[in-house]
C-alpha positions in Angstrom: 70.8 81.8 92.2 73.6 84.3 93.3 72.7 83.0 97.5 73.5 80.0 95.8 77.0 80.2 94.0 77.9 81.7 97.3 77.1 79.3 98.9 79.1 76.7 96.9 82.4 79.0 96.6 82.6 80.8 99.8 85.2 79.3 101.8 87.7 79.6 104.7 91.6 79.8 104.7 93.3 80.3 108.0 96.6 82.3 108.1 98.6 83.0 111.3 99.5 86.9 111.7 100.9 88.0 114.7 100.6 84.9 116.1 96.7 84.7 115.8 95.5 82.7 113.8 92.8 84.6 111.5 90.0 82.9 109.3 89.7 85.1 106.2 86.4 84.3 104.1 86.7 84.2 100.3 85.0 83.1 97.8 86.6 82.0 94.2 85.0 81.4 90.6 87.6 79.5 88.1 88.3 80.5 84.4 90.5 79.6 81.9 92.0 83.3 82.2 94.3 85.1 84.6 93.3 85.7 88.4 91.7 89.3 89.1 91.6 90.0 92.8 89.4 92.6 94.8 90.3 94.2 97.8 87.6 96.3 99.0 86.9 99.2 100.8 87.1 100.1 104.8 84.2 98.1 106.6 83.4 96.7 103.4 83.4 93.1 102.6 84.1 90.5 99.6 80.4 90.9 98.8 81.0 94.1 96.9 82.6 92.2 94.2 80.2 88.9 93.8 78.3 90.8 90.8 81.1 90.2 88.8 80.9 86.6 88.9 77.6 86.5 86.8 78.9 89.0 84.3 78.9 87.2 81.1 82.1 90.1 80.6 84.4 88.4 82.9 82.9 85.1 82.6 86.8 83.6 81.2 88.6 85.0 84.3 89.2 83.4 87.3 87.5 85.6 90.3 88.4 86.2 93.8 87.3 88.4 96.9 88.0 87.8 100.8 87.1 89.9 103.5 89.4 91.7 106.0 89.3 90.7 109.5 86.4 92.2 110.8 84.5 92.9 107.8 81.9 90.4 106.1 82.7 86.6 107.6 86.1 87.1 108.9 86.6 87.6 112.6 88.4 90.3 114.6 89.9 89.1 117.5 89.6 91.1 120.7 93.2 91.5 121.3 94.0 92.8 117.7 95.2 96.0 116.3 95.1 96.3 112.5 96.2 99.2 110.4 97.3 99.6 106.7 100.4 97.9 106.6 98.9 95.0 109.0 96.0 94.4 105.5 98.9 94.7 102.9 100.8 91.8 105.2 97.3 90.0 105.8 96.7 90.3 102.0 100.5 88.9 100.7 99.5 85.6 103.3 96.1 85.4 101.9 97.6 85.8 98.0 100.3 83.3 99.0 97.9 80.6 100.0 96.0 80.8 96.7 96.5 78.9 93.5 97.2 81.0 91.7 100.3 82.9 89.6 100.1 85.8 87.9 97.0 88.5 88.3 95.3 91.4 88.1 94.8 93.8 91.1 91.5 95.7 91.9 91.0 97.6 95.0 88.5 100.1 96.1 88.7 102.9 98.1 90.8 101.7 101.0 91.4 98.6 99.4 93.0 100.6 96.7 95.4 102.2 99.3 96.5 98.5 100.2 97.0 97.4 96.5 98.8 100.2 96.4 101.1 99.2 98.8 100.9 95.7 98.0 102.0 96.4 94.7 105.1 98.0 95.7 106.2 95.1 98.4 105.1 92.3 96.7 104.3 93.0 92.8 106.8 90.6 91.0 103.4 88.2 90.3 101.4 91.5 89.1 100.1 92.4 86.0 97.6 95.0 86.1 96.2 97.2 88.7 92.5 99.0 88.8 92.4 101.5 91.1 88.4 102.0 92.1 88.6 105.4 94.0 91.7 104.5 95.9 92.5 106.9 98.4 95.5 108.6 97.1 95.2 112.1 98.8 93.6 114.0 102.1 90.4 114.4 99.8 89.6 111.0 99.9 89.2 110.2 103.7 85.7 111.0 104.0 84.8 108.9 107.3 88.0 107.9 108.2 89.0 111.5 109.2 85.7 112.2 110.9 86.3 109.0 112.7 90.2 109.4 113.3 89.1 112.2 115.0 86.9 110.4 118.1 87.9 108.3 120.9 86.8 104.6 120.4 84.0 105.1 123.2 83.1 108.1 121.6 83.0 106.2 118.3 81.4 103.0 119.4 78.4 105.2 121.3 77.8 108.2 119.1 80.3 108.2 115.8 79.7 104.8 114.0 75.9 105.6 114.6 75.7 108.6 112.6 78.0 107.6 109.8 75.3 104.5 109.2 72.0 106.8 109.7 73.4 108.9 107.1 74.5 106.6 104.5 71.1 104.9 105.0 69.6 108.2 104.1 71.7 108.9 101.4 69.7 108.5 97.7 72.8 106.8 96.6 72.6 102.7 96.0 75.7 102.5 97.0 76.2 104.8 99.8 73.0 102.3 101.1 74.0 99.1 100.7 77.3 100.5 102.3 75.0 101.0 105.5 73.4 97.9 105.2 77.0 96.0 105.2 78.4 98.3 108.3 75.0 97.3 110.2 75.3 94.0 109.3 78.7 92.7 109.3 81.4 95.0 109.9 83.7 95.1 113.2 83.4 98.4 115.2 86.9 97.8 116.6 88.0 96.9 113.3 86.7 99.9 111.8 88.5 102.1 114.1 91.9 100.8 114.3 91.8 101.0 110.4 90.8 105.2 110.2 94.3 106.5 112.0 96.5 104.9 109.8 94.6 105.4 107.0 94.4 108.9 106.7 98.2 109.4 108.1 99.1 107.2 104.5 96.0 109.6 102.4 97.7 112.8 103.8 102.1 111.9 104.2 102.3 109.1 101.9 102.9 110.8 98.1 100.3 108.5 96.9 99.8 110.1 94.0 103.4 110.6 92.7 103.5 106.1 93.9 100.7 105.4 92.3 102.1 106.8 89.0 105.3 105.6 88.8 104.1 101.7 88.8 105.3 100.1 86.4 102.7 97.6 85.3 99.3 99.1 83.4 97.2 100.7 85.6 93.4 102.1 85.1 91.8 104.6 87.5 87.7 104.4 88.1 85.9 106.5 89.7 82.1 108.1 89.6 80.8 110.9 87.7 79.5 112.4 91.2 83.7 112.8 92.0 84.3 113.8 88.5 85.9 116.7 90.6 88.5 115.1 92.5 91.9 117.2 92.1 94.1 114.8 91.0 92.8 113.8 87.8 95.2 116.0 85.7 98.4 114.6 87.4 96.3 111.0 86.6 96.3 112.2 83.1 99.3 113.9 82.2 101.2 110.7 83.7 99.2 108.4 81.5 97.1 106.5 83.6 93.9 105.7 82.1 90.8 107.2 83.6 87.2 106.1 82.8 84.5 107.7 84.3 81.2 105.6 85.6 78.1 107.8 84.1 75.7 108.2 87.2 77.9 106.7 89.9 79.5 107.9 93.0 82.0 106.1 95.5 80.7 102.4 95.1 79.9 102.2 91.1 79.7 98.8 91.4 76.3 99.1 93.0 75.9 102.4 91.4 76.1 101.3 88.1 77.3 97.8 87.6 76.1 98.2 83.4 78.9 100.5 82.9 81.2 99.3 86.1 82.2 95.8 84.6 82.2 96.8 81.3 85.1 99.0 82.2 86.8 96.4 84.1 86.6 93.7 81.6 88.0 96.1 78.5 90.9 97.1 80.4 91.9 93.5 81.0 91.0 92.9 77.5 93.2 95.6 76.1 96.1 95.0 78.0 96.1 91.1 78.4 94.0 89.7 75.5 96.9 87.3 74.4 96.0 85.5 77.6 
């Protein structure tokens, strides 16, 4: 049933960055609620985020994922070089094109670096923002760093390699269907142009001290395996919510998806139930 509803929502919007024109893949579920948008995670793709669509939780709110160029269905072209602020440009085009107003945020992991900047340039439509392990300090680049690190050939031959043999390994749902998408769907080139960028923003940017003083509610997620991420008092004291995902690392959404929407779906209840 799920192959299914794909089926029937996924569709194609083409946007012309840099003068090439890019087909983004995206798939959208209506409701009579506002629009919540997911930007996921480096090498990632919109799939990360279909669960939600048949959670009976979120069942009133209009749904929406696409895929970066180079992850899931949407091409990378040969001749392009994308970095952070290249997705938070890609992102405002794809937003743009939607039909949609006003709406709530989610990014993970990288994809909550780019909210994160997206909210900044381009927030007067914004009303919320969940932050799913968004990198927000050096801590959190753990394979863009490693990759950073490693020439493309070096990358494309040995690097990439590695990273997926030991995700696949890993005991963690997550961690392996992570694998499964890089294997599957996710642009080398893509993947590497991405990492530089991405931990120059993790380790210069002042995320943290950004990230706090948005001014539209704001919920951090993370797992209970990174319980111990050294942030989380600065979080606190600044009075962004936390909420922890029991049994969950960096993708709780595959971790624990019982406890993952749930969370989502009481934030957006508590702060826009008049909706």
């Amino acid at each position: 049933m799920k192959n299914r509803l794909y089926t029937m929502h996924s569709k194609k919007l083409e946007i012309v960055y840099k003068d090439h024109l890019l087909q983004i893949d995206y798939f959208i579920r209506r409701g009579r609620k506002d629009a919540v948008i997911y930007l996921h995670g480096l090498g990632c793709s919109k799939n990360d985020f279909f669960e939600a669509v048949s959670r009976a939780e979120l069942k009133e709110y209009t749904l929406i994922a696409f895929d970066f160029p180079g992850c899931g269905d949407s091409p990378y072209p040969d001749d392009l070089h994308l970095e952070m602020d290249d997705l938070v440009e890609i992102a405002h085009l794809v937003v743009s094109a939607l039909p949609i107003d006003d709406f709530v945020i989610i990014g993970h992991s990288m994809g909550g670096l780019v909210a994160l900047l997206f909210v900044e340039r381009y927030g007067k439509h914004m009303k919320g923002f969940i932050n799913v392990e968004g990198n927000l300090a050096p801590e959190d680049c753990f394979f863009s760093r490693e990759v950073a690190q490693h020439s493309f050939t070096h990358f494309t031959t040995t690097a990439f390699k590695e990273i997926k043999h030991r995700l696949a390994q890993s005991k963690n749902k997550g961690f392996q269907k992570y694998a499964e998408t890089l294997t599957k769907s996710a642009s080398e080139k893509a993947f590497f142009d991405c990492c530089p960028s991405l931990v120059d923003y993790s380790e210069h940017g002042n995320l943290i001290q950004r990230f706090i003083t948005l001014k539209i509610p704001k919920l951090f997620v993370y797992g209970s395996e990174n319980r111990s991420l050294s942030y989380f008092t600065t979080l606190r004291e600044s009075g962004c919510e936390l909420v922890e995902i029991p049994r969950s690392s960096h993708f709780p959404g595959y971790d624990n998806p019982q406890a993952f929407y749930p969370a989502i779906a009481e934030f957006l209840w508590k702060n826009f139930s008049s909706v």
